[in-house]
Backbone as ProteinMPNN parsed JSONL, in Angstrom:
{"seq_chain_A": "XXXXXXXXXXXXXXXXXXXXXXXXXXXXXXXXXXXXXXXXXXXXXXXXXXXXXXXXXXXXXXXXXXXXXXXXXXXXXXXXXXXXXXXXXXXXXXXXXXXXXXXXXXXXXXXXXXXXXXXXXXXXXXXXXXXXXXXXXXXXXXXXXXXXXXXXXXXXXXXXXXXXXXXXXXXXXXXXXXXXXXXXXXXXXXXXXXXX", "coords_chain_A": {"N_chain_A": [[256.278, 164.555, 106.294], [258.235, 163.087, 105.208], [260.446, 164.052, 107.085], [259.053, 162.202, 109.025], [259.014, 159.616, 108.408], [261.956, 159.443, 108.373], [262.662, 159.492, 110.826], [261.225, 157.304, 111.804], [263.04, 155.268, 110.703], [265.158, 155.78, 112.191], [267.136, 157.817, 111.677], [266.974, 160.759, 111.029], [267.345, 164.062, 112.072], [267.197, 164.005, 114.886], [267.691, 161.674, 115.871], [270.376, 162.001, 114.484], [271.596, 164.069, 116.561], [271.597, 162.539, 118.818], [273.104, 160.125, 118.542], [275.617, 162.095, 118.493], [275.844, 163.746, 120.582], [276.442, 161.83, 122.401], [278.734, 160.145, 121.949], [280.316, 162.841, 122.428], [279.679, 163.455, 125.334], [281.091, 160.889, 125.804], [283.682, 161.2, 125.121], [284.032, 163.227, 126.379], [284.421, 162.054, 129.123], [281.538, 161.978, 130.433], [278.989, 160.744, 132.727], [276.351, 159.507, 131.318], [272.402, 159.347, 130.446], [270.064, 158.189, 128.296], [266.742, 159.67, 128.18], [263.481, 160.541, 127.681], [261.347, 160.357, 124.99], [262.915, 159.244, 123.416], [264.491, 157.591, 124.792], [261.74, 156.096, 124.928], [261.369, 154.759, 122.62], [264.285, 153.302, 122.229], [263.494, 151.095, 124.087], [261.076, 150.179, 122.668], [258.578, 151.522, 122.424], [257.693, 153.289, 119.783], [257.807, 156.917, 118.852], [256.617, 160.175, 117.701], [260.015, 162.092, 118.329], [260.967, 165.41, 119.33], [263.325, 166.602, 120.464], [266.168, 166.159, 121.756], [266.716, 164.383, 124.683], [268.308, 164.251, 128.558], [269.927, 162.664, 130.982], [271.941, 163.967, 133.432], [274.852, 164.499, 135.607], [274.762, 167.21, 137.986], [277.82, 168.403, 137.789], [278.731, 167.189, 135.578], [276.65, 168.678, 134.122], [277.849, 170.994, 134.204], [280.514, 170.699, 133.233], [279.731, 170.138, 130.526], [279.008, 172.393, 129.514], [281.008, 173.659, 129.943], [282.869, 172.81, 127.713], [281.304, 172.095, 125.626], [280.027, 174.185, 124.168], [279.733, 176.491, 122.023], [281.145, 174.914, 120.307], [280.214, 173.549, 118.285], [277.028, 173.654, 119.491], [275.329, 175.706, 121.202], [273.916, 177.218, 124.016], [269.917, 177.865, 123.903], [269.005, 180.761, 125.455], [270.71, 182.631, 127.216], [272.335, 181.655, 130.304], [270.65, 179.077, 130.127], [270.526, 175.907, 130.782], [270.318, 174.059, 128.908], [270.923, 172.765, 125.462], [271.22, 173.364, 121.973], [271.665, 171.386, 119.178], [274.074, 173.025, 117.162], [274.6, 172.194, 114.803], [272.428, 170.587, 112.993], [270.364, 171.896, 114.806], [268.303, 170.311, 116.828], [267.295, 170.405, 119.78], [268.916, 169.87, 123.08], [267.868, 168.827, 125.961], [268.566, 168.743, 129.348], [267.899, 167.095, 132.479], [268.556, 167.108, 135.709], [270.361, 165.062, 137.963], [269.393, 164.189, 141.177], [267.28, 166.221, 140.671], [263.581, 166.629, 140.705], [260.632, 164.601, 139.654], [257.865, 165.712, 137.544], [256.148, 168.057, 139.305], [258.475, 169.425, 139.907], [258.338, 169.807, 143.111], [259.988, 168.639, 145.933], [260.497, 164.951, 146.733], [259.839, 161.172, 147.316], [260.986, 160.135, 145.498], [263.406, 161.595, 143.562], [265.457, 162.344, 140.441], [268.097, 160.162, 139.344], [271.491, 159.024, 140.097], [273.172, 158.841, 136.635], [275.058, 157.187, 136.591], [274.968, 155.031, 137.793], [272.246, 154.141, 136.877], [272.414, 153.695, 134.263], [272.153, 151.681, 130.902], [273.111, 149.754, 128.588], [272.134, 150.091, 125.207], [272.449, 148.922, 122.154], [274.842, 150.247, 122.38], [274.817, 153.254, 123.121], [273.945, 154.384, 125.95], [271.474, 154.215, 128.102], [268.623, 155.028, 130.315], [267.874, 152.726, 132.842], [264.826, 150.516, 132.587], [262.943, 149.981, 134.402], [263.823, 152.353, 136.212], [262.97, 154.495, 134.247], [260.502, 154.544, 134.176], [259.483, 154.365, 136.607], [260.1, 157.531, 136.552], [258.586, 158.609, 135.024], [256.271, 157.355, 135.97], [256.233, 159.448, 138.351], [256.512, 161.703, 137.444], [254.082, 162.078, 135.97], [252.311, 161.672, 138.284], [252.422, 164.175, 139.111], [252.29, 165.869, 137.916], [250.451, 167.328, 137.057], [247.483, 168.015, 134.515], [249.069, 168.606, 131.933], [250.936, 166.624, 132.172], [250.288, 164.229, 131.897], [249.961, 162.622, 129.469], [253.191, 160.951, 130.186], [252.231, 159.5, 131.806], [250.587, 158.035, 130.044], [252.964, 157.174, 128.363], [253.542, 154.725, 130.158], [251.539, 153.145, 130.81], [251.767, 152.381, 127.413], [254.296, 151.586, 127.09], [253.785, 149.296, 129.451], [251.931, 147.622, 128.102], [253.634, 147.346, 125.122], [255.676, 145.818, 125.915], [254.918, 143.572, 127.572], [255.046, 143.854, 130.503], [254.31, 142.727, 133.474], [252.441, 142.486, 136.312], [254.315, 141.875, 138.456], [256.505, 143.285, 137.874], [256.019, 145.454, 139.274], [257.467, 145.338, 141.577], [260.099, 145.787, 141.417], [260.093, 148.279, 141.663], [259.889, 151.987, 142.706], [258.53, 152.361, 146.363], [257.041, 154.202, 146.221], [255.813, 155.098, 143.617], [254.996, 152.922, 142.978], [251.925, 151.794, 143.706], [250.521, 152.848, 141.643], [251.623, 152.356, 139.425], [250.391, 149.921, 139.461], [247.969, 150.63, 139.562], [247.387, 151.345, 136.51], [248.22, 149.231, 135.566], [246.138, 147.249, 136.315], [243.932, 148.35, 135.374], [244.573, 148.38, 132.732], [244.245, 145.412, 132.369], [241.426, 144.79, 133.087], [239.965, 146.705, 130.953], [238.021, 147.458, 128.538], [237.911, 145.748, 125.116], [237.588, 147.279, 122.499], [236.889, 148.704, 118.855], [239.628, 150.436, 117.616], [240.413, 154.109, 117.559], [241.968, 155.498, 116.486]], "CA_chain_A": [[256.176, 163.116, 106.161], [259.572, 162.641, 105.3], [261.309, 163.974, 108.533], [258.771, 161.23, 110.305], [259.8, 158.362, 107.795], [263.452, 158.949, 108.625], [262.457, 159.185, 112.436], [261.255, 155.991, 112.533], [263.989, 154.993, 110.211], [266.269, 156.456, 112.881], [268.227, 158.747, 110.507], [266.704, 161.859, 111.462], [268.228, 165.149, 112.75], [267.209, 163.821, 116.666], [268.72, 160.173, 115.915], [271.728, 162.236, 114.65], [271.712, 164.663, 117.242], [271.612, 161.582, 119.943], [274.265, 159.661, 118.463], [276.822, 163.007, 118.331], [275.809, 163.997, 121.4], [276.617, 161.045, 123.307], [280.126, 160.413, 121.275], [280.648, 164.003, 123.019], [279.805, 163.435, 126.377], [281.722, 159.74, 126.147], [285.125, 161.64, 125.058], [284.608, 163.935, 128.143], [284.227, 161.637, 130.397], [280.566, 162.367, 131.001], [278.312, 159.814, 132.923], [274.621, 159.941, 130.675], [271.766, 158.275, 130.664], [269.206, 158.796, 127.853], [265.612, 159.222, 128.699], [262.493, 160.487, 127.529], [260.75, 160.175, 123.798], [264.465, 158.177, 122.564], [264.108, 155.98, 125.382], [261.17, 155.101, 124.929], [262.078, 154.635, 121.413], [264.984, 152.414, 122.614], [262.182, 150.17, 124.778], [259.958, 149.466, 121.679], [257.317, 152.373, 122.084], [258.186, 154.126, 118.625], [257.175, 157.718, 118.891], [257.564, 161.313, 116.989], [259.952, 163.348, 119.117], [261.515, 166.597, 118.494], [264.175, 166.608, 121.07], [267.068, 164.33, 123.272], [266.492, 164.146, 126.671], [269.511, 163.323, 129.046], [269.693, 162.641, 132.898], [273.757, 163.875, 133.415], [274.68, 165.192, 136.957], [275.419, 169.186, 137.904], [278.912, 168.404, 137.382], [278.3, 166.756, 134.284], [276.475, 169.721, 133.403], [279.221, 172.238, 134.099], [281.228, 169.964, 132.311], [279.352, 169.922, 129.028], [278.967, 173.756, 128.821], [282.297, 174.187, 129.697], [283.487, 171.817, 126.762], [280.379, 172.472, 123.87], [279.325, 175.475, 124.119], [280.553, 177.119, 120.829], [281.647, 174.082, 119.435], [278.789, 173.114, 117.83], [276.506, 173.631, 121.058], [274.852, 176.795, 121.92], [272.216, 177.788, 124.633], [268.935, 178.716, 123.451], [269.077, 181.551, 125.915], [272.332, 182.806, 128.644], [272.118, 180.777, 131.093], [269.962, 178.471, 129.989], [270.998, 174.192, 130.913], [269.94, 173.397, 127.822], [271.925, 173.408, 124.405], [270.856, 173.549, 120.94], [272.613, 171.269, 118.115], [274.01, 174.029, 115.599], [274.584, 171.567, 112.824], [271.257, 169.906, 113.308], [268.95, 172.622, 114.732], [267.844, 170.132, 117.656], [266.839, 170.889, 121.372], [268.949, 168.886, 123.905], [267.521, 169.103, 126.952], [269.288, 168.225, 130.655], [267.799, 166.854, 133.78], [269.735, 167.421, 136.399], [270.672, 164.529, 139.262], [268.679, 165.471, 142.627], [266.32, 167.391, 141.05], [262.689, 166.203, 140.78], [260.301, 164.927, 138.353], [256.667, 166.08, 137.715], [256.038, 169.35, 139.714], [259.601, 169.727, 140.383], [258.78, 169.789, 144.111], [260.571, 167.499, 147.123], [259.001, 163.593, 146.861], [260.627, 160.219, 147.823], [261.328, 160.204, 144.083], [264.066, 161.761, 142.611], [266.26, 161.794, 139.688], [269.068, 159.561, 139.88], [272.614, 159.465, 138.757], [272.873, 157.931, 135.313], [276.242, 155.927, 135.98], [274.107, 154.205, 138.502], [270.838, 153.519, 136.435], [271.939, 153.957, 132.662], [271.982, 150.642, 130.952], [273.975, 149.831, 127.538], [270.932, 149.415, 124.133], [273.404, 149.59, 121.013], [276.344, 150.807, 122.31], [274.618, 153.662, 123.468], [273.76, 154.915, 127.576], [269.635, 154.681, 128.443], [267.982, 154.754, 131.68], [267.175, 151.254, 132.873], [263.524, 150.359, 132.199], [262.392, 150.166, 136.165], [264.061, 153.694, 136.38], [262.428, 155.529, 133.358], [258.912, 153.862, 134.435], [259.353, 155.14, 138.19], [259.893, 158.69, 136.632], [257.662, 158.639, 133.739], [254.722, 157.706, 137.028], [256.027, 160.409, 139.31], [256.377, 162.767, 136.653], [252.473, 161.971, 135.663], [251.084, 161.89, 139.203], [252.613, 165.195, 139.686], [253.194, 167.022, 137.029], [249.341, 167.892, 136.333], [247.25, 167.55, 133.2], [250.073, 168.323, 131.107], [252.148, 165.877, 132.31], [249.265, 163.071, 131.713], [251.25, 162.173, 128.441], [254.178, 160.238, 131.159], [251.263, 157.783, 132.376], [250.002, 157.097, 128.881], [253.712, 155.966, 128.029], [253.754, 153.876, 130.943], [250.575, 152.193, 129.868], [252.185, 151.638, 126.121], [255.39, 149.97, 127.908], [253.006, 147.67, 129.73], [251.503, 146.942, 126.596], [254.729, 146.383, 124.244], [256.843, 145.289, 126.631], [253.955, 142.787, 127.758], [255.272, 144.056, 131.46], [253.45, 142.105, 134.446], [252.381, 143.064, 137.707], [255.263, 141.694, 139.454], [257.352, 144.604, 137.326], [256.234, 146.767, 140.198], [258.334, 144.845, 142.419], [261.35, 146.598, 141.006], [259.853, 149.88, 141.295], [259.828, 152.761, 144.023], [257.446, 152.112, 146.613], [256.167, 155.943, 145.851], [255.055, 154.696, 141.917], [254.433, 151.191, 142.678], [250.508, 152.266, 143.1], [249.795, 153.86, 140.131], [251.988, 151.14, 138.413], [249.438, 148.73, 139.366], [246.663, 150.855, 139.136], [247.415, 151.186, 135.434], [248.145, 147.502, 135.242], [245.171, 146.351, 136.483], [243.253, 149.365, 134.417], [244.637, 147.694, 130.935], [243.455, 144.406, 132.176], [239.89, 145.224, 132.654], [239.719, 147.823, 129.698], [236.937, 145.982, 127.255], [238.227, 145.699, 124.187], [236.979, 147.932, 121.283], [237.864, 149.079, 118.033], [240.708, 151.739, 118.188], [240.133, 155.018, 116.86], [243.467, 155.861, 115.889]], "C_chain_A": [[257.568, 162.5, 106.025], [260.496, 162.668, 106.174], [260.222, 162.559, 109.325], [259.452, 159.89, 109.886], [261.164, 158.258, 108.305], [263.503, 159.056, 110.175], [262.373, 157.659, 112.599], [262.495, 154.995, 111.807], [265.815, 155.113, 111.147], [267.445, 157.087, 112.412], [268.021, 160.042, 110.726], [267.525, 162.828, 111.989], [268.271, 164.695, 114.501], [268.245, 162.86, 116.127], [270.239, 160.575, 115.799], [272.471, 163.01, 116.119], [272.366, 163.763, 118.585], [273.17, 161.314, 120.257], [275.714, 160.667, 118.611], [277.211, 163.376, 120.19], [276.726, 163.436, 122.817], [278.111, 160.845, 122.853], [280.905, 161.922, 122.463], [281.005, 164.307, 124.597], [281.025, 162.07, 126.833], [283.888, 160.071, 126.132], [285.124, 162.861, 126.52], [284.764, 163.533, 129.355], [282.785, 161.487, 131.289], [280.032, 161.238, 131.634], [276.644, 160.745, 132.189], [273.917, 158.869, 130.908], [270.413, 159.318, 129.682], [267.845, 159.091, 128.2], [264.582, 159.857, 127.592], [261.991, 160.41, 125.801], [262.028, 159.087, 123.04], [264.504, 157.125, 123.697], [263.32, 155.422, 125.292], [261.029, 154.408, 123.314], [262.604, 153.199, 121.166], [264.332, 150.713, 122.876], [261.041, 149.426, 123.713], [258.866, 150.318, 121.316], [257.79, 153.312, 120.962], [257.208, 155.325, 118.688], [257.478, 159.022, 118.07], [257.899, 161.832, 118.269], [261.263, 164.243, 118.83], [262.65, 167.144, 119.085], [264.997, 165.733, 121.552], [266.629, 164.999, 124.572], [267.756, 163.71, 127.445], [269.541, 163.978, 130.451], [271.376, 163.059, 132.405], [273.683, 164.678, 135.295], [274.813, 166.477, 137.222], [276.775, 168.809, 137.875], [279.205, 168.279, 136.062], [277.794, 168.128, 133.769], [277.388, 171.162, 133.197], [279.797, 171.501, 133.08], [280.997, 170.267, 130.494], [279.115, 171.126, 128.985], [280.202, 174.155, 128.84], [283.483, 173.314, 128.162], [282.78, 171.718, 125.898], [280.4, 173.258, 123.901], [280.724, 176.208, 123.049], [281.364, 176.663, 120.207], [280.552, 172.894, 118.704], [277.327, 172.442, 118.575], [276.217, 175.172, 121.29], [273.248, 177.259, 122.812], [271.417, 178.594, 123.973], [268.942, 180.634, 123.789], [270.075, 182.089, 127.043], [271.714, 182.693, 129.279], [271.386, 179.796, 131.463], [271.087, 177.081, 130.362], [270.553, 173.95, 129.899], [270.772, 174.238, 126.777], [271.134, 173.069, 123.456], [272.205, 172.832, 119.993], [272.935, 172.356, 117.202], [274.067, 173.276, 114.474], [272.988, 170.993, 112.385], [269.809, 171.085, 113.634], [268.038, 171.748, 116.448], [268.101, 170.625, 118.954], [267.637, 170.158, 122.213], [268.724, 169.114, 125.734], [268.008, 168.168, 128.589], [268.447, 168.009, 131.773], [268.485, 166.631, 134.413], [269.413, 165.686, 137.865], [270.044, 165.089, 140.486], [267.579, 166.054, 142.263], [264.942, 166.795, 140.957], [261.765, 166.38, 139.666], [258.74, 165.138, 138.246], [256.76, 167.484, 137.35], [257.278, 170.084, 139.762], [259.848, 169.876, 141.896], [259.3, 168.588, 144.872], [259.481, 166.38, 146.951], [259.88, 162.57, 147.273], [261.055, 160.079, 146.593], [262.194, 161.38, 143.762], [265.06, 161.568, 141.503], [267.866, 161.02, 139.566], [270.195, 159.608, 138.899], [272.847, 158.47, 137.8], [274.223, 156.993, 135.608], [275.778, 154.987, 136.887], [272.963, 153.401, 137.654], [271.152, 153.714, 135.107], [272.382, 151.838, 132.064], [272.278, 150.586, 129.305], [272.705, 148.948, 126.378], [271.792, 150.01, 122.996], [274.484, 150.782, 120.756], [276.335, 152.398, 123.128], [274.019, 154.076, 125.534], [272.03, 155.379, 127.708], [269.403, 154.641, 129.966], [267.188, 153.33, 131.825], [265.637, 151.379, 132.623], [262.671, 150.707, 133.233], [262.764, 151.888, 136.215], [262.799, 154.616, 135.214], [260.703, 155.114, 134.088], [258.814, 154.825, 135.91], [259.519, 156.969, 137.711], [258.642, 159.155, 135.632], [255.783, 158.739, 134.819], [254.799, 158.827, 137.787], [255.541, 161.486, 138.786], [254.43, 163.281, 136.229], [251.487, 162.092, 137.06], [251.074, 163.663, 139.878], [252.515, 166.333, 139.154], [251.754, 167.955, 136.343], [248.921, 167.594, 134.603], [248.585, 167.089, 132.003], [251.304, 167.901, 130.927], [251.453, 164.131, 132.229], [249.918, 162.222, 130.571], [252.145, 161.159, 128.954], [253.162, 159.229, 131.495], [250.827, 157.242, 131.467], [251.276, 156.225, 128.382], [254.047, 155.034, 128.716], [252.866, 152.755, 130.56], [251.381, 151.556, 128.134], [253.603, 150.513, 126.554], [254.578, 148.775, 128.395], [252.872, 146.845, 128.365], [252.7, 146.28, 125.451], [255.533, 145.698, 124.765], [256.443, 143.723, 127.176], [255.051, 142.94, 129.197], [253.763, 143.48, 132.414], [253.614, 143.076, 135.804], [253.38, 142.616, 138.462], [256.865, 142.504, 138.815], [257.427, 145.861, 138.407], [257.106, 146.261, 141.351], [259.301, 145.31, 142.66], [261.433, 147.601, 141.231], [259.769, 150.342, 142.714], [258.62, 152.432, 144.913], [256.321, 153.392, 146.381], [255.419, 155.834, 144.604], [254.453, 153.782, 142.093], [252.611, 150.936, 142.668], [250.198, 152.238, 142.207], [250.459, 152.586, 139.068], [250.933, 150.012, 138.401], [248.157, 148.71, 139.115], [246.479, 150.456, 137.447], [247.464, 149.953, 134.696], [247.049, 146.857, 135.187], [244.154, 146.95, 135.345], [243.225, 148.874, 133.131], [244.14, 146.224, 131.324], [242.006, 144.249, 131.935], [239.606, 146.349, 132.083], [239.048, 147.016, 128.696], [238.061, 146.345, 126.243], [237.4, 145.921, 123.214], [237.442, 148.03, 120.401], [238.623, 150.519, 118.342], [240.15, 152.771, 117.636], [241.145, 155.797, 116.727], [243.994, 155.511, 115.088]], "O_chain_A": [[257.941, 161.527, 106.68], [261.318, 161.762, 106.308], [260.778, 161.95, 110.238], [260.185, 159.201, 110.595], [261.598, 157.163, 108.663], [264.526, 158.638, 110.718], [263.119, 156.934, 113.257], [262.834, 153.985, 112.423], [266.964, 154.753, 110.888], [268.591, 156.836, 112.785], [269.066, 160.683, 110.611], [268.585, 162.39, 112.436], [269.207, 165.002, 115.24], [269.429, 163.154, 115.957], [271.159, 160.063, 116.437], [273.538, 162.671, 116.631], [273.345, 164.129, 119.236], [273.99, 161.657, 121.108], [276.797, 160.117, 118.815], [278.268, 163.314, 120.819], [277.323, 164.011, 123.727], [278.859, 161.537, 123.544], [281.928, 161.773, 123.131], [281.935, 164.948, 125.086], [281.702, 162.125, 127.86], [284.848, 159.555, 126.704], [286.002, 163.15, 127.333], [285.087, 164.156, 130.367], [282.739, 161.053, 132.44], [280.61, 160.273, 131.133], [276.112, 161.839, 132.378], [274.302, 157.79, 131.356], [269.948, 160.425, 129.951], [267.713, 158.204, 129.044], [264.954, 159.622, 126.443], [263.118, 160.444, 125.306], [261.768, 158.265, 122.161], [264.544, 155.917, 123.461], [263.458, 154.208, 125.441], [260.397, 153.356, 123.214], [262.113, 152.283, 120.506], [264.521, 149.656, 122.274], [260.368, 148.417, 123.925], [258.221, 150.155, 120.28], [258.395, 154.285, 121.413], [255.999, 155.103, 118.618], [258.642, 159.072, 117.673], [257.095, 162.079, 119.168], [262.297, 163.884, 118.267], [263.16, 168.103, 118.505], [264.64, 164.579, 121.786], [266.308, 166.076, 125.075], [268.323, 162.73, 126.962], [269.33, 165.105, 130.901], [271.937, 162.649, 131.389], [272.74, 165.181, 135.906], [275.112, 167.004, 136.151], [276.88, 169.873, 138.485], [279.846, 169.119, 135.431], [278.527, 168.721, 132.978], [277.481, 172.008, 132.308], [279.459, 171.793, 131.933], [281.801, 170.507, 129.593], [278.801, 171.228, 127.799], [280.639, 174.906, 127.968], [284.686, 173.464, 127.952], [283.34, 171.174, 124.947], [281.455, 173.469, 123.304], [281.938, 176.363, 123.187], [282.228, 177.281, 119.585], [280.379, 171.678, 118.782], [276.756, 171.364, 118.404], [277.213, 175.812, 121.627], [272.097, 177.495, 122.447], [271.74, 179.684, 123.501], [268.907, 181.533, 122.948], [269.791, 181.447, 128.055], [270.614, 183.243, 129.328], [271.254, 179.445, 132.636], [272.303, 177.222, 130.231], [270.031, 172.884, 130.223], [271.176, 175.401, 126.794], [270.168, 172.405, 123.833], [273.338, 173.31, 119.942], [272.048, 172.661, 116.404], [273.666, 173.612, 113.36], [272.626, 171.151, 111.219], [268.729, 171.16, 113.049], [267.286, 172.449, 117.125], [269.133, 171.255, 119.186], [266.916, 169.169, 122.348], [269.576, 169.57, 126.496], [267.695, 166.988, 128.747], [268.152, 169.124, 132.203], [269.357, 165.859, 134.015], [268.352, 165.478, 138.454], [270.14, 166.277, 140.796], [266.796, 166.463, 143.12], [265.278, 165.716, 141.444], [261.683, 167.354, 138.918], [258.228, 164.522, 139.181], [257.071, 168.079, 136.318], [257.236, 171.311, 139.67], [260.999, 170.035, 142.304], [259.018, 167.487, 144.4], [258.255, 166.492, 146.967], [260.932, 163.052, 147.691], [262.174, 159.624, 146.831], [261.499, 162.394, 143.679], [265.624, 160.477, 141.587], [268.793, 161.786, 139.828], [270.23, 159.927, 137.711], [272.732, 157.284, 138.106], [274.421, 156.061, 134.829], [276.314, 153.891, 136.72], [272.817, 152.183, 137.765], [270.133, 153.965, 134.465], [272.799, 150.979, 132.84], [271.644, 151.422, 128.661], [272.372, 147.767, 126.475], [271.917, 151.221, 122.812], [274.835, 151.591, 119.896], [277.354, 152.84, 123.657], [273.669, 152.948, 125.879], [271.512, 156.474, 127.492], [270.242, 154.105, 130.691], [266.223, 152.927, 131.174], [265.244, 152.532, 132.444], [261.787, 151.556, 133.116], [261.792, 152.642, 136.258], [261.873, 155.287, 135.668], [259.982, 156.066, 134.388], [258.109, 155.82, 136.08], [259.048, 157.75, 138.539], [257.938, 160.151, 135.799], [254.784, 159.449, 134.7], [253.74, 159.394, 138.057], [254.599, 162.165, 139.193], [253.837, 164.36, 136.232], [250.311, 162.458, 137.056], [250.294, 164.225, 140.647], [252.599, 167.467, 139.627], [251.803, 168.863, 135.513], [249.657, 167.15, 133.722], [248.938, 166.031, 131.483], [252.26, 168.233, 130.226], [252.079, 163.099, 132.471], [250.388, 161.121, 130.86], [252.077, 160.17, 128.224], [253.469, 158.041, 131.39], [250.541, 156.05, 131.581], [251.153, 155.047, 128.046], [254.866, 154.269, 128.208], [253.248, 151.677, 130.103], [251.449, 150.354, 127.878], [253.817, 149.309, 126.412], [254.617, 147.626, 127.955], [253.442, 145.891, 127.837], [252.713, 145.124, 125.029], [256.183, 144.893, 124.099], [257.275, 142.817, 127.245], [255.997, 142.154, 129.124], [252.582, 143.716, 132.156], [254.42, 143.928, 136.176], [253.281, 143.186, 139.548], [258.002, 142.298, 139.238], [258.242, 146.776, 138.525], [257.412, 147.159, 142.135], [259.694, 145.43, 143.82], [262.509, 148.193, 141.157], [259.636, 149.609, 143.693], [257.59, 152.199, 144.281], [255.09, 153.38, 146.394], [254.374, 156.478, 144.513], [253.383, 153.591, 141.516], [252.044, 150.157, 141.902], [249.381, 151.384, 141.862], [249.846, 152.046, 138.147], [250.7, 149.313, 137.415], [247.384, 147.827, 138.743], [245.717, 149.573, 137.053], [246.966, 149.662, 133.609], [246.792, 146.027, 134.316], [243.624, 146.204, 134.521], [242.215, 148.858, 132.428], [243.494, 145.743, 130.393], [241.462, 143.755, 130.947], [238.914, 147.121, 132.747], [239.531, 146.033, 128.134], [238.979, 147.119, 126.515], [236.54, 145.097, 122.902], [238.596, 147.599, 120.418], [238.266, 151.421, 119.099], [239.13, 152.432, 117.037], [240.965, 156.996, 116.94], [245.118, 155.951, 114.848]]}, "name": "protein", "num_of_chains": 1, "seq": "XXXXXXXXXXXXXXXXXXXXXXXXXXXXXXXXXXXXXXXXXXXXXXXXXXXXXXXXXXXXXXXXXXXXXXXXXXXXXXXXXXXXXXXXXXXXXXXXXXXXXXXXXXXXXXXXXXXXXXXXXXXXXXXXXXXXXXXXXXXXXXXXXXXXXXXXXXXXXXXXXXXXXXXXXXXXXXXXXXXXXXXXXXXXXXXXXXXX"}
């Protein structure tokens, strides 16, 4: 209860993890772009999550192993893209530029480079809103059940963000579907009591 209090408090081992992280990549030069459970964070959807997320490019990622790694930064496993805070204990996990989100196979959708699409929320480097939304649908139409999770936070953006149908305007024409399906889906959804 107390690690969630200081989650939403943003004090937490992630929140710290974020903020160090990014400090880290900003003295190397890195281009980032935050994304998933801290962006949507960022956006208004307050959620528990137990990792960072960060779009950086394969250069970028050479980069940051050749410059953390064993400075308070170690892969879970050799040769793993992903590092582990040592002071902290958190997960930080890399999507790579190019590569694809869902299934991981070839789509008109892929991930883009963050000095292109990241977008400045307290000083910090996020993935614009249109961007995270276009991966958050691909990721969900592709990624199978257990990627169903990505379309429910698309639905809660609609909802806090009070995002309209002319939001898909912005968006890939490959998502822009499903963006509207879901749009129209929360309009005609009766209204019950919650059970949450």
């Amino acid at each position: 209860m107390d690690e969630g209090d200081r989650h939403f408090g943003r004090d937490n081992a992630v929140f710290q993890t974020l903020r160090k992280i990014a400090r880290q990549l900003e003295k190397l030069g890195i281009p980032y772009a935050i994304v998933g459970g801290m962006a949507l964070d960022a956006y208004g959807y307050r959620r528990l999550t137990v990792d960072v997320n960060l779009l950086i490019t394969r250069e970028g990622l050479k980069l940051v192993h050749e410059g953390l790694v064993g400075l308070g930064y170690l892969p879970p496993f050799g040769g793993s893209k992903q590092l582990r805070d040592t002071e902290h204990g958190v997960r930080i996990e890399f999507l790579i530029t190019g590569d694809y989100p869902g299934d991981g196979r070839p789509k008109p959708l892929a991930f883009p480079d963050p000095a292109e699409a990241a977008t400045k929320i307290d000083g910090l480097d996020y993935l614009a809103l249109p961007r995270l939304v276009e991966l958050k649908l691909a990721s969900g139409m592709t990624g199978g059940v257990a990627r169903m999770k990505d379309l429910s936070d698309v639905v809660s953006l609609i909802q806090i963000r009070s995002l309209d149908s002319a939001f898909a305007d912005g968006l890939d024409a490959y998502v822009r579907p499903k963006y509207l399906e879901l749009w129209h889906g929360l309009q005609n959804s009766p209204k019950g009591p919650d059970l949450d």
